[in-house]
C-alpha positions in Angstrom: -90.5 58.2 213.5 -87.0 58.4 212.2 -85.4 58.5 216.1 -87.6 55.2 216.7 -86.2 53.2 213.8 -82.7 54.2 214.8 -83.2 52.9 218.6 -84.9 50.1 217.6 -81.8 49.3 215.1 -79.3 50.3 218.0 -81.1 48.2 220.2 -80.9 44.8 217.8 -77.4 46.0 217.1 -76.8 45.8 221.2 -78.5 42.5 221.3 -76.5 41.2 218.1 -73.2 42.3 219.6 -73.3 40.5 223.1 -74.8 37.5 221.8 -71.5 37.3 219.6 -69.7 38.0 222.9 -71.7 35.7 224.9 -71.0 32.8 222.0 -67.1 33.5 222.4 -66.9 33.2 226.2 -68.1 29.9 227.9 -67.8 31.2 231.5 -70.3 33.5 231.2 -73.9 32.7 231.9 -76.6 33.6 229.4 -78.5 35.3 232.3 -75.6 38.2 233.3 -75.2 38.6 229.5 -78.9 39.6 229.6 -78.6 41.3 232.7 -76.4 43.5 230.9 -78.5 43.7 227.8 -81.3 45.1 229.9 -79.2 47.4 232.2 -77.4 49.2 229.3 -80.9 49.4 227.4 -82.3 50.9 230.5 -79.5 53.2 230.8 -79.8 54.5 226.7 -83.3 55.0 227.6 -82.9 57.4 230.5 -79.4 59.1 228.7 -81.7 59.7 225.9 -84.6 61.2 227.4 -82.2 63.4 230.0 -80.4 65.0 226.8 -82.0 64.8 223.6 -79.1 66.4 221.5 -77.0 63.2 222.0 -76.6 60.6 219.7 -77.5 56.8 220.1 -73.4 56.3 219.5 -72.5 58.3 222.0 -75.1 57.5 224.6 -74.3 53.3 223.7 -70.9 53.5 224.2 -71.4 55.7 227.5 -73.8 52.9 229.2 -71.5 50.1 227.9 -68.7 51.4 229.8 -70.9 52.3 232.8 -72.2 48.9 233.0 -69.1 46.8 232.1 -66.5 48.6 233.8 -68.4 50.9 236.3 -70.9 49.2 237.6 -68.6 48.3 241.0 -68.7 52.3 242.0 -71.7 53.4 241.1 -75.6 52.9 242.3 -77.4 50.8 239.2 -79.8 54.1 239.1 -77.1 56.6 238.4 -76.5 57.7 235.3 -74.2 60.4 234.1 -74.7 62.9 231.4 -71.7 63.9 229.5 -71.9 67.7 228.2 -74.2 69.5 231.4 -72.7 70.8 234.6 -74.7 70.5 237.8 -76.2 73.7 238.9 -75.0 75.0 241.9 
């Protein structure tokens, strides 16, 4: 119960922060801003469930750079866990 109110607050936290974002930049459409809303969501949601020891803070600012900076080089499906090395 606890790990549900603490995504549900980082999720309205998400949503408050690029809303004040979106508000600051008028060449930005509200659509790409939720675009990006949903893709980092999506992204928390599956970095979550791959590693359960990480934190919401740490997974958040992970997808944040993965979908601002990186989405360009990477597929919108891959996601990379920080802390576990591929098995060879």
């Amino acid at each position: 119960m606890n790990r549900l109110l603490t995504a549900v607050a980082a999720t309205g936290a998400i949503c408050v922060a690029l809303q004040a974002l979106a508000a600051d930049s008028d060449n930005q459409s509200t659509m790409s801003e939720r675009q990006q809303i949903a893709q980092i969501v999506g992204c928390m949601k599956v970095r979550m469930s791959a590693n359960k020891d990480s934190s919401y803070k740490v997974a958040f600012k992970a997808c944040k750079k993965q979908v601002i900076k990186g989405s360009d080089n990477s597929s919108p499906d891959a996601v990379e866990v920080s802390g576990t090395q591929p098995k060879s």
